[in-house]
TORFIZA-434948 format. One record per atom (N, C-alpha, C, O): x, y, z. Coordinates in steps of 0.02 Angstrom, whole numbers, padded with zeros to 5 digits, always signed. Each point is the difference from the previous one (the first is absolute). Layout:
BEGIN
XYZ/...
// end
This chain:
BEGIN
+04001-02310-01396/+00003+00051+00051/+00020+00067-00029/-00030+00051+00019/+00081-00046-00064/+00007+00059-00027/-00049+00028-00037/+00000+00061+00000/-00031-00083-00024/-00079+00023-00055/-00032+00018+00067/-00031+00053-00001/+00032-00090+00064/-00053+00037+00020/+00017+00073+00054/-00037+00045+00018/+00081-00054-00010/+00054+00061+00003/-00007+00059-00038/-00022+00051+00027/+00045-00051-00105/-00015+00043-00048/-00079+00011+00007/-00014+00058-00013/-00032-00091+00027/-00070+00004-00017/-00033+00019+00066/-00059-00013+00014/+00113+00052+00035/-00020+00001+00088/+00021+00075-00042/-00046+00039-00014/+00096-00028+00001/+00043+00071-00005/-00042+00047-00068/+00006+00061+00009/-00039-00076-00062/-00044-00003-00027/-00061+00059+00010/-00016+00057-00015/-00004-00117+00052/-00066+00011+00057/+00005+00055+00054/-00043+00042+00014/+00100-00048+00012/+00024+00077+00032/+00014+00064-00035/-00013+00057+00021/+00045-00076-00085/-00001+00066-00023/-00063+00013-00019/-00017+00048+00036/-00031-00063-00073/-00068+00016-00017/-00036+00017+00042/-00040+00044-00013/+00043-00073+00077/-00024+00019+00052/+00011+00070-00003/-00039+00042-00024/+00113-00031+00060/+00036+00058-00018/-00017+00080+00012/-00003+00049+00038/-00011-00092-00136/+00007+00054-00040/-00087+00017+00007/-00008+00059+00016/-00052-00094-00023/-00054-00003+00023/-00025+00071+00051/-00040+00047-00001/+00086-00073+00039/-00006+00032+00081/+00031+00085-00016/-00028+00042+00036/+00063-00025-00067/+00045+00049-00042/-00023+00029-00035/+00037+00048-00012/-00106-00046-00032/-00013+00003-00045/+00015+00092-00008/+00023+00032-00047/-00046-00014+00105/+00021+00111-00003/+00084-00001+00023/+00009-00001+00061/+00025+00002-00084/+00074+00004+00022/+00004+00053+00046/+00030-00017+00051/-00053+00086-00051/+00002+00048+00037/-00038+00005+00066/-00004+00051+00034/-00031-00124-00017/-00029-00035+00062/+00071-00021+00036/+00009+00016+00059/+00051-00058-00105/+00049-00029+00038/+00033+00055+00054/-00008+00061-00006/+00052-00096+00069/+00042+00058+00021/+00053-00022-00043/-00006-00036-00050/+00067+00065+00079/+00043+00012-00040/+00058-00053+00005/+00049+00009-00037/-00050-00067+00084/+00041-00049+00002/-00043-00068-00042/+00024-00048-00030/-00068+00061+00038/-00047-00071-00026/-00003+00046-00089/-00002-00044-00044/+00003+00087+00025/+00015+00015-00064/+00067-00022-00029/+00003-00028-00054/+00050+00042+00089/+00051-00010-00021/+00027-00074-00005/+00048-00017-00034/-00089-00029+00077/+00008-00091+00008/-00040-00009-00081/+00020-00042-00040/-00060+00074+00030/-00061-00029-00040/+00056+00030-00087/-00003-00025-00057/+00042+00076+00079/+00054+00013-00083/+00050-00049+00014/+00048+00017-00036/-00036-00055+00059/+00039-00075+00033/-00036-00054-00036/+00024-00030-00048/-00089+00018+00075/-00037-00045-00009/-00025-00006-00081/-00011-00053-00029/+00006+00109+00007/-00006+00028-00067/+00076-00020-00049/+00004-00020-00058/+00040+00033+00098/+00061-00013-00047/+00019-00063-00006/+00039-00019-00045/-00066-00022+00090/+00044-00056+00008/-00052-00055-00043/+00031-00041-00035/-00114+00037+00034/-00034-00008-00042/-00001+00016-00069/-00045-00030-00028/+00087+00075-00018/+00003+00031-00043/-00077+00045-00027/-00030-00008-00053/+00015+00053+00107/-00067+00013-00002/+00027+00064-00052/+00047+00027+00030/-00052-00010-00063/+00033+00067-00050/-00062+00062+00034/+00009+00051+00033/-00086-00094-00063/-00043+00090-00004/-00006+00017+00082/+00007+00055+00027/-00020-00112+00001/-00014+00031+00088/+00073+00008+00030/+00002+00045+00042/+00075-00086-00057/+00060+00063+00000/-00013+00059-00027/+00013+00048+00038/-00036-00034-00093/-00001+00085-00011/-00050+00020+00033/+00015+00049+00035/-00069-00065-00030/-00057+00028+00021/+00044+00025+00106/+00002+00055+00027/+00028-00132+00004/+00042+00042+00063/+00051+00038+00011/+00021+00024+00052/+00006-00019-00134/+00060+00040+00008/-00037+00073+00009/+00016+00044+00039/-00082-00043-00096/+00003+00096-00003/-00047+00016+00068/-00015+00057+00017/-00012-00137+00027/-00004+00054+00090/+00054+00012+00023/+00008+00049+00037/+00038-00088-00052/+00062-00004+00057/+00047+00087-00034/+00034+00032+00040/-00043-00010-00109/-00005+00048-00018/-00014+00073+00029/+00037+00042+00024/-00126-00045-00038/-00043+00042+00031/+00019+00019+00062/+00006+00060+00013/+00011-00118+00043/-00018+00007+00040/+00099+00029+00057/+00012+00012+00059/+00028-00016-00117/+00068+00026+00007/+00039-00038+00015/+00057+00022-00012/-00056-00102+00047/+00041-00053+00029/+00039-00019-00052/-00003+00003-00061/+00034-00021+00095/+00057-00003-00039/+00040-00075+00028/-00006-00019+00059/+00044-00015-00106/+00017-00083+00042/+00043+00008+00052/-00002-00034+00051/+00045+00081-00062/+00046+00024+00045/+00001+00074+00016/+00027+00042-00036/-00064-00028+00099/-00012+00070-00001/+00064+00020+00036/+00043-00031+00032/-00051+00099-00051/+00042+00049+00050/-00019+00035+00038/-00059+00014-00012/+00077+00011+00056/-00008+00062+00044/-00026+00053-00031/+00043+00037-00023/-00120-00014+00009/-00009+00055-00048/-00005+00064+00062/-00017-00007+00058/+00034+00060-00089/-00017+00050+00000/-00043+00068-00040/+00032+00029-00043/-00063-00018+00049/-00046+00040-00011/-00012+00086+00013/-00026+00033+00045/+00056-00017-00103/+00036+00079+00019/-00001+00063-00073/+00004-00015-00060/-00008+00051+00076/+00025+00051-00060/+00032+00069+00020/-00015+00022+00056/+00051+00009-00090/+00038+00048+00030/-00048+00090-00024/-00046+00004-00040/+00069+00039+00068/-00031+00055-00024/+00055+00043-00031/+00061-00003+00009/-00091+00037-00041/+00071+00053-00042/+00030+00055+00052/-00039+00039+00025/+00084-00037-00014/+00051+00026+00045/-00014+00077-00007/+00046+00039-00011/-00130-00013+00019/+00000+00073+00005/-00006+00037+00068/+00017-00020+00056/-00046+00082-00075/-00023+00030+00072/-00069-00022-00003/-00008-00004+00061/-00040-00010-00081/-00068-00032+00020/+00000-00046+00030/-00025-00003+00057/+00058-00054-00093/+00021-00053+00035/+00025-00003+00058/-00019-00039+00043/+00071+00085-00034/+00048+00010+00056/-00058-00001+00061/+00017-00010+00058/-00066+00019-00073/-00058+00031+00081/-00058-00052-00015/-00031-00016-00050/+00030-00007+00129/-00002-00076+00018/-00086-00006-00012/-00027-00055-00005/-00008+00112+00001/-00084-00003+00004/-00009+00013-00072/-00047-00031-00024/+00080+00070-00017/-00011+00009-00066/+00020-00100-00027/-00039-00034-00033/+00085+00018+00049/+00012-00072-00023/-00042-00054+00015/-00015-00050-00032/-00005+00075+00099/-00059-00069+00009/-00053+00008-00014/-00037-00048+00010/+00013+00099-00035/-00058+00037-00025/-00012-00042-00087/-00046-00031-00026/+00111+00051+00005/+00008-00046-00095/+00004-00059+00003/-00020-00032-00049/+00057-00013+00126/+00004-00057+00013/-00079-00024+00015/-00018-00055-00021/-00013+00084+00046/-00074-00056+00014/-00027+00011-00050/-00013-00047-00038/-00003+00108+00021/-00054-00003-00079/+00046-00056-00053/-00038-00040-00025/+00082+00034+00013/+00040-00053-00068/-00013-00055+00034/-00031-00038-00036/+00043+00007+00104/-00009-00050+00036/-00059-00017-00004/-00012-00060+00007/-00040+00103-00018/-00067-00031+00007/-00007+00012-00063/+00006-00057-00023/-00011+00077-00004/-00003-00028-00108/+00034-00069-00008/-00029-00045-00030/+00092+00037+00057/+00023-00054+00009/-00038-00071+00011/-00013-00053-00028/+00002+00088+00087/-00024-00079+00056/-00072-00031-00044/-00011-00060-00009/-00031+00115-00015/-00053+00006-00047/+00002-00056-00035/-00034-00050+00011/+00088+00064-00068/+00039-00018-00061/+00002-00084+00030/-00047-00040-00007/+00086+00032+00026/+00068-00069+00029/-00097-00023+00021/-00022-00050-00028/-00013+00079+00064/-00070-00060+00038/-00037-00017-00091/-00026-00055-00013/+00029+00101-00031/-00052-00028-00066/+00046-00050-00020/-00021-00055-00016/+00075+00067+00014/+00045-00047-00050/+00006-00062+00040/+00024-00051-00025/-00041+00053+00076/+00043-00065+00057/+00076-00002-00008/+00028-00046-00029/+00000+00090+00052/+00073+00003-00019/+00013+00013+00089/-00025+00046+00032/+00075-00104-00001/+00023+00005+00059/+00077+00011-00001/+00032-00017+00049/+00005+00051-00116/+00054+00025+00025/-00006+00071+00012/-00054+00028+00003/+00112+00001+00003/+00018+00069+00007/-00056+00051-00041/-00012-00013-00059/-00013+00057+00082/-00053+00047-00018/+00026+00063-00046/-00029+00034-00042/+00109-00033+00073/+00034+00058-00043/+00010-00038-00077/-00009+00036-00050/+00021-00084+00043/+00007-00029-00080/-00074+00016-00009/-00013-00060+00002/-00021+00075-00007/-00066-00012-00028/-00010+00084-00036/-00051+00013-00032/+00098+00030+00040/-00020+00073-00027/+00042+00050+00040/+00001-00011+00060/+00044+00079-00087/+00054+00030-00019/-00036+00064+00046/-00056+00020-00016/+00087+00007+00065/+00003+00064+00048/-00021+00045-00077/-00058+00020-00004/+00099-00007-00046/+00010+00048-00037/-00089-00025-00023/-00043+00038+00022/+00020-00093-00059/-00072+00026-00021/-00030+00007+00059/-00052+00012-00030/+00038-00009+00083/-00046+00006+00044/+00018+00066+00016/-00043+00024+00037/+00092+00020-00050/-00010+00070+00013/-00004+00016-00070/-00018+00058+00006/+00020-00064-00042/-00023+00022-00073/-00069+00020-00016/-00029+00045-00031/+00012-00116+00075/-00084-00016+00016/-00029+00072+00030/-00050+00033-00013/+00102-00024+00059/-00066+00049+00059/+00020+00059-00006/-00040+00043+00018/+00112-00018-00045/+00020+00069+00014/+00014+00008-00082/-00005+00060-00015/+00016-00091-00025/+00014+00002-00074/+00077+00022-00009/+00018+00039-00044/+00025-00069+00091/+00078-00007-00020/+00033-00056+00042/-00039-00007+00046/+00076-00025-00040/+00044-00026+00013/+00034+00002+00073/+00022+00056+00014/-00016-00097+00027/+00010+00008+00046/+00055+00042+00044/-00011+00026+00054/+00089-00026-00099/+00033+00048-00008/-00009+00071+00029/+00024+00034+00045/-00088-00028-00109/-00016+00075+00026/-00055+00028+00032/-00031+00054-00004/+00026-00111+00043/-00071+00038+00055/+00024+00041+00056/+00053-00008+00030/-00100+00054-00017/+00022+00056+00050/-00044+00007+00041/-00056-00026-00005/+00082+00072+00063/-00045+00014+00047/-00078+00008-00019/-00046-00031+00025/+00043+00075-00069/-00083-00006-00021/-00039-00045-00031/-00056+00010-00025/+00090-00063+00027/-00037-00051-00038/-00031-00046+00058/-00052-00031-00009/+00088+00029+00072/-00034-00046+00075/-00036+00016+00010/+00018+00020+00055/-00085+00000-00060/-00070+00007-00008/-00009-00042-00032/+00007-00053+00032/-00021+00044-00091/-00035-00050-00054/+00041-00065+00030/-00039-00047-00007/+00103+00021+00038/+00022-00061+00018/-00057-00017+00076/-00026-00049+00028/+00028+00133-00019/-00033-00044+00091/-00071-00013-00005/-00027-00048+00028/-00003+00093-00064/-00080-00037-00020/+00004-00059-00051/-00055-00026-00005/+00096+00001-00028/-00016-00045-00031/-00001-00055+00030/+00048-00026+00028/-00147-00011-00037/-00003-00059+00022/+00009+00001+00095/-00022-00043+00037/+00044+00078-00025/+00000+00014+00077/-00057-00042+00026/+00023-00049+00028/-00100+00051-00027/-00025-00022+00026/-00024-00087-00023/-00049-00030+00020/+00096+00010-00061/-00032-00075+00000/+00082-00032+00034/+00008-00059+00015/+00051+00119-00009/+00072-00059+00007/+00001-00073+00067/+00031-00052+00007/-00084+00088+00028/+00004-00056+00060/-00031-00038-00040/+00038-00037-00033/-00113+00028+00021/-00043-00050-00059/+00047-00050-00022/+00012-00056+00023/+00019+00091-00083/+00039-00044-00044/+00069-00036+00045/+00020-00057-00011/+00007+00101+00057/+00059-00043+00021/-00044-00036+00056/+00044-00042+00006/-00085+00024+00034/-00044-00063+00019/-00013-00053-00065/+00036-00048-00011/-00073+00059-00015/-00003-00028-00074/+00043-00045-00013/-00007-00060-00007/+00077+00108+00003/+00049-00036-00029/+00057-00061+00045/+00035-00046-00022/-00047+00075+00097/+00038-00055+00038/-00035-00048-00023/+00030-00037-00039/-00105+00020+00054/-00046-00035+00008/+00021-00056-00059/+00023-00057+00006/-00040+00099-00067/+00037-00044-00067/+00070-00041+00004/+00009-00059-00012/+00040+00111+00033/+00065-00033+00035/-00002-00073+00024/+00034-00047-00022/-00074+00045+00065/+00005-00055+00060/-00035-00069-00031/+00022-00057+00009/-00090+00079-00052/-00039-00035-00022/+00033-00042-00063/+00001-00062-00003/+00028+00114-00052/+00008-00022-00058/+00099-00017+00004/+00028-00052-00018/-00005+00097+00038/+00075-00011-00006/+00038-00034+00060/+00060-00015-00003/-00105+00002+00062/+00019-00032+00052/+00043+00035+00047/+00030-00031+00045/-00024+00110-00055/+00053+00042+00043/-00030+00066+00046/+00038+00034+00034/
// end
């Protein structure tokens, strides 16, 4: 009975793993049974092969409460709430861009630095952007930001489950 036990449990994992074969098909609880199912089998390459979705895809065994944030430099540009959301959607949507090629479902601010993205568009540092530089923040990309942030819930829900 135990052979046929081992040779039932076997047969399920191959199954499995069969059924598995695109990892980035799994959601995200049946991925995380299957780095279980993987460990306890001593599966080594398809453990690594689920560790770097469970990776990619930001989960973590014991998550936390994430937050998702970055601060702005404590100027007078900043200080004025349309000049800020103006640098906030254009970087947000380079962002969201970024995080959908890579398949990356954590935080969008780890993915690239306020300071290069104004380096990028005004050629200094975020520090020292001034009133005349919110032009080039408010046309930039302006007309695809809805596009890409549809886009990117969409990806959200699909690929990271949120």
């Amino acid at each position: 009975m135990n052979t046929s036990l081992k040779a039932l449990a076997v047969f399920i994992a191959l199954a499995g793993s069969a059924w598995a074969e695109d990892l980035q098909d799994l959601p995200d609880d049946t991925l995380l049974g299957e780095v279980v199912t993987a460990t306890e089998n001593g599966e080594e390459e398809r453990l690594l092969d689920l560790m770097r979705e469970v990776q990619a895809r930001g989960l973590l065994m014991f998550p936390k409460p994430q937050t998702c944030t970055f601060s702005y430099p404590d100027t007078e540009f900043f200080g004025n709430e349309i000049f800020r959301g103006a640098v906030r959607w254009g970087f947000g949507t380079d962002l969201r861009e970024l995080a959908m090629s890579q398949g990356f479902c954590g935080c969008i601010y780890d993915l690239g630095s306020l300071d290069a993205f104004t380096q990028e568009r005004i050629g200094k540092p975020a520090q020292d952007a001034t009133t005349s530089d919110f032009s080039v923040f408010r046309k930039y990309r302006r007309s695809d930001w809805s596009d890409v942030n549809e886009r990117y819930q969409n990806f959200q829900l699909e690929r990271c489950g949120s």
